[in-house]
C-alpha positions as CSV (number, residue, x, y, z in Angstrom):
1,X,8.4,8.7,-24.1
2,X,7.4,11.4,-21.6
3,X,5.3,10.7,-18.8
4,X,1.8,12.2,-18.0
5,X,2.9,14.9,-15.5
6,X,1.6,17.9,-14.1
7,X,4.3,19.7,-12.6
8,X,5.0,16.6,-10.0
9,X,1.9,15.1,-10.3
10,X,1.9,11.9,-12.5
11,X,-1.1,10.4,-13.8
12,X,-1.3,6.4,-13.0
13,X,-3.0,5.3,-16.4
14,X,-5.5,2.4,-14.5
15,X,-7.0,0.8,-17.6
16,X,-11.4,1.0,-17.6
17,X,-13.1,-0.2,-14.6
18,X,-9.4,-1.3,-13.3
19,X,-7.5,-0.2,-10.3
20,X,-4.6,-2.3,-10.2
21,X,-1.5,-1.9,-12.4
22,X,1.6,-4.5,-12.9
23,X,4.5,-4.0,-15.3
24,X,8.2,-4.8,-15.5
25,X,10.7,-2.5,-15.7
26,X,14.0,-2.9,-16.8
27,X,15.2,0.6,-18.4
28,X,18.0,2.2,-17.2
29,X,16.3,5.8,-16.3
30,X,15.8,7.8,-13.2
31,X,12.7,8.8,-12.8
32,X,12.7,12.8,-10.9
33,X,10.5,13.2,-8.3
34,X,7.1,13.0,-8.4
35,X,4.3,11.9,-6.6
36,X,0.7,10.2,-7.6
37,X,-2.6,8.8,-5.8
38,X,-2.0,5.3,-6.1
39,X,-0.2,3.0,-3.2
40,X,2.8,1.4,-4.9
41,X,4.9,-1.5,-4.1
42,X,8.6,-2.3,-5.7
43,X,10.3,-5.4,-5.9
44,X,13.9,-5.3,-7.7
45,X,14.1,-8.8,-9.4
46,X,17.6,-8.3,-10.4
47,X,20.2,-5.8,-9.5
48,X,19.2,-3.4,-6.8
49,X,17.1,-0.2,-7.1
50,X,17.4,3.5,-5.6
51,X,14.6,4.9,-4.2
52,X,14.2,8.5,-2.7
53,X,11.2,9.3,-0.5
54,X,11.5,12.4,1.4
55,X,14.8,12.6,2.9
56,X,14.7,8.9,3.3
57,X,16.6,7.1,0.7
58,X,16.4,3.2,0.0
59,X,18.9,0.9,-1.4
60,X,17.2,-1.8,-2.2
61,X,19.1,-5.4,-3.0
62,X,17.3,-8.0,-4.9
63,X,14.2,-9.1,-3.7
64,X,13.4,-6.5,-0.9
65,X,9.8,-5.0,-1.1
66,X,9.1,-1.5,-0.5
67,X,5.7,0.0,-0.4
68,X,4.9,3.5,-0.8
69,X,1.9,5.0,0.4
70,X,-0.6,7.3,-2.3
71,X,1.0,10.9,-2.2
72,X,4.7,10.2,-1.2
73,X,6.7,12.5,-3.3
74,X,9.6,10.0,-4.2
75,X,12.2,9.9,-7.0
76,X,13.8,6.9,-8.7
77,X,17.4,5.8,-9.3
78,X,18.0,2.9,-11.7
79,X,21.5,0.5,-12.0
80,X,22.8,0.6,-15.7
81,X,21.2,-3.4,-15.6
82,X,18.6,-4.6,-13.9
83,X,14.8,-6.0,-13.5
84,X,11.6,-5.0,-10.9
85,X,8.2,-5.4,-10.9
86,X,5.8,-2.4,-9.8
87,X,2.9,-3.0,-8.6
88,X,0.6,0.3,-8.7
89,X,-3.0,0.3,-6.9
90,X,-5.8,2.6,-5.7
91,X,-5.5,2.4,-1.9
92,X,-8.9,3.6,-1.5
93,X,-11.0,0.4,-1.2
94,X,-8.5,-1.0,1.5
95,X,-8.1,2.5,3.7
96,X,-12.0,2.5,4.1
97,X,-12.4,-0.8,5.4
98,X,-14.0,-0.4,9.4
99,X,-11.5,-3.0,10.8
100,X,-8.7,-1.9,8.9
101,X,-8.0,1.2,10.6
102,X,-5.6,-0.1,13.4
103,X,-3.3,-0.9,10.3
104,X,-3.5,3.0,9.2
105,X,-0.4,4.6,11.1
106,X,1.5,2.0,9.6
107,X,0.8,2.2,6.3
108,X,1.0,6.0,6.1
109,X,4.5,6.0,5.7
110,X,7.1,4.1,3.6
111,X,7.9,0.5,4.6
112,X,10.7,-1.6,3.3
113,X,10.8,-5.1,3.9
114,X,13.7,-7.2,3.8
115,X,15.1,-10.6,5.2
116,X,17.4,-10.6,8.1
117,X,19.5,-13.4,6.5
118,X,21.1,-13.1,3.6
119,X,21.2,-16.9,2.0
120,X,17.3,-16.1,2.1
121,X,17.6,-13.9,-1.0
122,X,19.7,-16.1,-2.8
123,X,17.8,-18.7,-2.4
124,X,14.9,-17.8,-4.7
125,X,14.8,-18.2,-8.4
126,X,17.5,-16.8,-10.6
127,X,14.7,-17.8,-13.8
128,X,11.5,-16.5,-12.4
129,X,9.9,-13.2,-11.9
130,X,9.7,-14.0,-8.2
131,X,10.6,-17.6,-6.4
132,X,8.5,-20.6,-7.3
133,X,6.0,-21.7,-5.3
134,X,8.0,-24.9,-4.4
135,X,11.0,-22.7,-2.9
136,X,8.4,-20.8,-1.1
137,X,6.3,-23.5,0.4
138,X,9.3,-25.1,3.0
139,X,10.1,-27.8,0.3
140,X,13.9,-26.1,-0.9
141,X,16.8,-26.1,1.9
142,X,16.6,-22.7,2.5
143,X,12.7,-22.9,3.0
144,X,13.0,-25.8,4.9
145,X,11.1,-25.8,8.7
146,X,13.5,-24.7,11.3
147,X,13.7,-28.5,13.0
148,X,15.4,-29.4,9.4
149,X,17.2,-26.3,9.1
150,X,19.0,-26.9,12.8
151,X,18.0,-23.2,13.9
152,X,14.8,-20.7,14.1
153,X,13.4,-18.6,11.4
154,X,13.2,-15.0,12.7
155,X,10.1,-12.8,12.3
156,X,11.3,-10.5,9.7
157,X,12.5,-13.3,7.2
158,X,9.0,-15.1,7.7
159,X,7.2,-11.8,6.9
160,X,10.1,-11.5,4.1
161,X,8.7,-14.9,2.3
162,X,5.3,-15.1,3.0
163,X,5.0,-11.2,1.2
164,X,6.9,-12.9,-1.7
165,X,4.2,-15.4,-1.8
166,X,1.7,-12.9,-2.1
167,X,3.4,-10.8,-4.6
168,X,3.9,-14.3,-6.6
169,X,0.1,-14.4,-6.3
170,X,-0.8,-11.5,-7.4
171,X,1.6,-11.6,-10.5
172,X,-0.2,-15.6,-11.2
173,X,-3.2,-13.4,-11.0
174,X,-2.3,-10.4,-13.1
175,X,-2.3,-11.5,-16.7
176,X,-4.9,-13.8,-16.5
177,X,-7.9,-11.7,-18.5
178,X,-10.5,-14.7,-18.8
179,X,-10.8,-14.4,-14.5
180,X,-13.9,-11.9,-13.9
181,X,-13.0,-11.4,-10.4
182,X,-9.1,-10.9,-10.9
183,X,-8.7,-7.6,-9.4
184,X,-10.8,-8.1,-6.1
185,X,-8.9,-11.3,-6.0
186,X,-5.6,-9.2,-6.5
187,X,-7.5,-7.1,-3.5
188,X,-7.3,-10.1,-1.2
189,X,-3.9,-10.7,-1.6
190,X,-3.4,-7.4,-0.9
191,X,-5.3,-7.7,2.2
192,X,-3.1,-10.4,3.5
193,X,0.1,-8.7,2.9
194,X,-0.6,-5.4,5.0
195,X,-2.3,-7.6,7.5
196,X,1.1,-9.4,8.1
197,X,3.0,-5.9,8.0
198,X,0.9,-4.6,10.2
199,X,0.7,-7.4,12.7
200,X,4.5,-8.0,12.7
201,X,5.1,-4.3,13.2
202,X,2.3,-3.7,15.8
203,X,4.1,-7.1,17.6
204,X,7.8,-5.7,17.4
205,X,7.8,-2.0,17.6
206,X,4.7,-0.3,19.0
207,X,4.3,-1.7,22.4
208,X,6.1,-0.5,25.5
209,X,9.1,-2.3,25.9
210,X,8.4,-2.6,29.5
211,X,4.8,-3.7,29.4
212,X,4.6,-7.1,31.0
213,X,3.7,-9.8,28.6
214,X,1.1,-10.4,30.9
215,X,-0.6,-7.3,30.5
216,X,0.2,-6.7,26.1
217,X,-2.9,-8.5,24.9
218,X,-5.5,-6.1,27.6
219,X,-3.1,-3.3,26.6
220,X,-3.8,-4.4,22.9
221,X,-7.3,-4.8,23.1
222,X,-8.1,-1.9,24.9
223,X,-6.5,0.6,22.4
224,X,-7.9,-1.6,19.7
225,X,-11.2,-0.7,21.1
226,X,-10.2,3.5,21.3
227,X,-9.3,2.6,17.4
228,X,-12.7,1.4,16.6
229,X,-14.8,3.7,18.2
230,X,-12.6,6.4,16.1
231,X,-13.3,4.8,13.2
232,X,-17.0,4.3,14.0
233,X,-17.6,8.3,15.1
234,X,-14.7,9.9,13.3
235,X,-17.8,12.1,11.0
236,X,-18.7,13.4,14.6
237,X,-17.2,15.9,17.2
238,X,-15.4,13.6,19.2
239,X,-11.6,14.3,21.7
240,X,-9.0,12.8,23.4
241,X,-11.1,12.0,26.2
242,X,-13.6,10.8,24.6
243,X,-11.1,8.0,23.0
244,X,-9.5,7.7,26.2
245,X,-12.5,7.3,28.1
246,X,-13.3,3.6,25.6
247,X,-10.1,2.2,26.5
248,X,-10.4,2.6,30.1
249,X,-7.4,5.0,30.3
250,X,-7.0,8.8,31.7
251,X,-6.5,11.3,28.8
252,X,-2.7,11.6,29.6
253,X,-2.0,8.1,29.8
254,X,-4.0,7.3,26.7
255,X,-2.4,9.6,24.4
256,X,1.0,8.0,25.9
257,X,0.2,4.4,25.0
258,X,-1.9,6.0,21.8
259,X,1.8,7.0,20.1
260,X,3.3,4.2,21.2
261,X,0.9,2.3,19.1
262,X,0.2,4.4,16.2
263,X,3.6,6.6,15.9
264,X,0.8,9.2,15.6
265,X,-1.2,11.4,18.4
266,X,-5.3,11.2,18.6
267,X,-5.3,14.0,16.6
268,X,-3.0,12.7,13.8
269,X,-5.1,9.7,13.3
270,X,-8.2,11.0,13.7
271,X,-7.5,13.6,10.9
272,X,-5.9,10.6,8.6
273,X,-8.9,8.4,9.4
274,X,-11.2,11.7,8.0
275,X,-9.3,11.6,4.9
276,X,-9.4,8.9,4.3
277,X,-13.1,8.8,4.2
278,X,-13.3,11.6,2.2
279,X,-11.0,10.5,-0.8
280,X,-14.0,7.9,-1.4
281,X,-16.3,10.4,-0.6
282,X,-14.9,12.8,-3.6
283,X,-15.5,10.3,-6.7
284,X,-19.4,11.3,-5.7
285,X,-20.2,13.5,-8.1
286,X,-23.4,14.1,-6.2
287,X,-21.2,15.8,-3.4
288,X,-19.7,19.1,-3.2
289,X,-16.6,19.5,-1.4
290,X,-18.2,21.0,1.1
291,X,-20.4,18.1,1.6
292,X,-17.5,15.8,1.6
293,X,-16.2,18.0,4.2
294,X,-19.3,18.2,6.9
295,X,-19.7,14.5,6.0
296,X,-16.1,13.6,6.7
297,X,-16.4,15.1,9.7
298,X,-14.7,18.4,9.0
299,X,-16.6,21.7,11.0
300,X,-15.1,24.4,8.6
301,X,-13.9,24.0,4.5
302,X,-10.4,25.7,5.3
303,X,-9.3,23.0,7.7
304,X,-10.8,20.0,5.4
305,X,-8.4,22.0,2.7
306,X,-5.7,22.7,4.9
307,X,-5.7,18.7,6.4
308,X,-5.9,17.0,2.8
309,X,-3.5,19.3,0.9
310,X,-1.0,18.2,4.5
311,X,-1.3,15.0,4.0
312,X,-2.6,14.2,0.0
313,X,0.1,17.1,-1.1
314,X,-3.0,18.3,-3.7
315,X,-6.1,19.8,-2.4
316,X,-9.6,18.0,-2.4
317,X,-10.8,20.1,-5.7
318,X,-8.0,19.1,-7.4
319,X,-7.9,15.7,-6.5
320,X,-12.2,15.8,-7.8
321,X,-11.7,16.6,-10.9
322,X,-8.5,14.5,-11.6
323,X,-11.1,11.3,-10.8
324,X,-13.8,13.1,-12.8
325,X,-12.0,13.1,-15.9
326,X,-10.7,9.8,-15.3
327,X,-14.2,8.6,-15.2
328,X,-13.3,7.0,-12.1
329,X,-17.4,6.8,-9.5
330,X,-18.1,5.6,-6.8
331,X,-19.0,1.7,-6.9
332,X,-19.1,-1.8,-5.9
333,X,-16.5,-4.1,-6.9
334,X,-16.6,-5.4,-9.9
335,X,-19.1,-8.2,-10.9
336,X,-18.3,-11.3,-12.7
337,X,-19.7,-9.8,-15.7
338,X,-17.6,-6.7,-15.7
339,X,-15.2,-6.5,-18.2
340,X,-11.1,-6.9,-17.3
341,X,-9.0,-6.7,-20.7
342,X,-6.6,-4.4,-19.0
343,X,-2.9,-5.4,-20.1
344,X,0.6,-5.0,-18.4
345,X,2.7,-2.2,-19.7
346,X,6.2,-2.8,-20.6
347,X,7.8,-0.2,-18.7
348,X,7.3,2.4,-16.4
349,X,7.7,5.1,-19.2
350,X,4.6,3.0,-21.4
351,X,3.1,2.9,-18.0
352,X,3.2,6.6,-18.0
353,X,2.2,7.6,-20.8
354,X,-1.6,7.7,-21.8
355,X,-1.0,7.4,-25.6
356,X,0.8,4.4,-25.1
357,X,-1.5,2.5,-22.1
358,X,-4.1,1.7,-25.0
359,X,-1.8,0.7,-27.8
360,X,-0.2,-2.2,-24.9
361,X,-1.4,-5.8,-26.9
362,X,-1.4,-9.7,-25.2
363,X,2.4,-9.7,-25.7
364,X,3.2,-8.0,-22.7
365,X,1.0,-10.0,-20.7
366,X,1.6,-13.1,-22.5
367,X,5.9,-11.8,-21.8
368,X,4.8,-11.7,-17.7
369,X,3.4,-14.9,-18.1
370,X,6.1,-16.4,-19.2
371,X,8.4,-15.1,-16.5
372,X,6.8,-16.7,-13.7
């Protein structure tokens, strides 16, 4: 069945008043590249998966996680057997969050997570979607605390089991229809899981190697603070020394610790923080794109276009109307009354397809279910 494309742009079929998709996949297809606004995260379940992003290419082994961010062009290379679960989501709601912006620079590129051990992976569940809870929760010998175990868990196999437990979560959450809150509370999980990326990157990579332990948590703080005030005045004219001048630095020694802790310069940031703000900004109908732009903090239209088409590969027109006629405003989160009979498509080619995301019935759900 051929996917909803145009050219490499692929429409993510989010059922009504839903912006969370889950299905399995286990067809033996590539996929060419192609890109879309929704975050995604991949979990091969059995087998391993290929995954091209860029120039970067992933060979995933069972189990790892990979997250994309919304408008990586990326292609897809299946084994002739195998399972995953893909997990497809509007980033939106989580990029716009004020104290969720020190977590941007690392979620704006490709992230694969994976246990440093490798009795860790086949540890879980051969029979489940993802491990049980019991393996998960200490209770199984490869889970057990690291007195029992006779040596230390390392930081990247914690952060490898406690996303696992969020991704079993969210798939407990998924096909349950009668919950009226189930996709905020898919949100949540969600929330958790890039707040442990984002801490256990921002505690092994981004700060100086020869900053004194002594001095990390002022050194923290103080660019914490630049990251907020950014985020609080990014719609206004602000520089470098403005930023620098919040955290107490000098300019050049602020934009020095600034990439350190970003991977990105003021600039960088400050233009992926702007974006940001306008992709929520464009599902008001009431607002022109040049009102997005002024109000994003933009001074002229051709760098707003410029910026987003950089960094959202379409331009913010385009990227208006596609919402439009998905019907997709700007709102609150859904209320308990709100309906959520959205079901999990079989595969990623159903998935694709908008004929075939409304004919999807309680089997597939009712199949998930099952494999949990």
């Amino acid at each position: 069945m051929a996917k909803s494309m145009r050219g490499t742009f692929e429409t993510v079929p989010f059922r009504s008043n839903e912006s969370v998709l889950l299905y399995l996949n286990n067809e033996y297809t590539d996929y060419d590249i192609h890109w879309h606004t929704a975050a995604e995260i991949i979990v091969p379940l059995e087998n391993g998966y290929q995954v091209t992003i860029g120039r970067q290419v992933f060979r995933m082994k069972e189990h790892d996680i990979l997250f994309l961010p919304p408008g990586a062009l990326h292609s897809l290379q299946a084994p002739p057997t195998g399972r995953r679960m893909i997990l497809m989501f509007n980033f939106s709601p989580l990029g716009s969050l004020r104290d969720f912006s020190p977590l941007l620079p690392v979620l704006s590129q490709p992230l694969l997570i994976t246990p440093e051990e490798p009795e860790e992976a086949a540890s879980f569940s051969e029979k489940g979607l993802l491990p049980s809870r019991q393996s998960l929760s200490g209770e199984s010998p490869a889970h057990q605390n690291p007195a029992e175990r006779g040596n230390s868990v390392s930081p990247a196999t914690e952060l490898h089991r406690e996303a696992f437990r969020l991704m079993q979560q969210i798939c407990d959450i998924y096909p349950d229809h009668s919950e009226p809150l189930r996709i905020p509370m898919i949100y949540s999980c969600l929330i958790q899981f890039f707040v442990l990326v984002g801490r256990h990157h921002v505690r092994r990579d981004l700060l100086s190697p020869d900053t004194k332990s002594r001095r990390q948590t002022d050194c923290y703080e103080r660019l914490n603070a630049s990251l907020n005030f950014i985020n609080s005045n990014y719609m206004n004219d602000i520089s470098v020394e403005d930023a620098a001048r919040t955290a107490g630095f000098s300019k050049f020694h602020f934009s020095r610790l600034f990439k350190q802790f970003t991977e990105q310069t003021f600039c960088e940031y400050l233009n992926q923080r702007r974006i940001n703000a306008a992709e929520t900004l464009l599902l008001n109908q009431r607002l022109s794109v040049t009102d997005v732009a002024l109000q994003s903090g933009f001074s002229s239209l051709s760098t707003f276009n410029r910026t987003f088409r950089a960094l959202k590969s379409c331009t913010p027109s385009e990227f208006k109307a596609f919402h439009q006629r998905r019907g997709i405003r700007l709102r609150k989160q859904p209320s308990e009354n709100e309906a959520v009979a959205a079901q999990a498509p079989a595969s990623p080619a159903a998935a694709a397809s908008t004929g075939s995301a409304g004919a999807e019935k309680d089997s597939a759900a009712v199949g998930l279910r099952a494999t949990l």
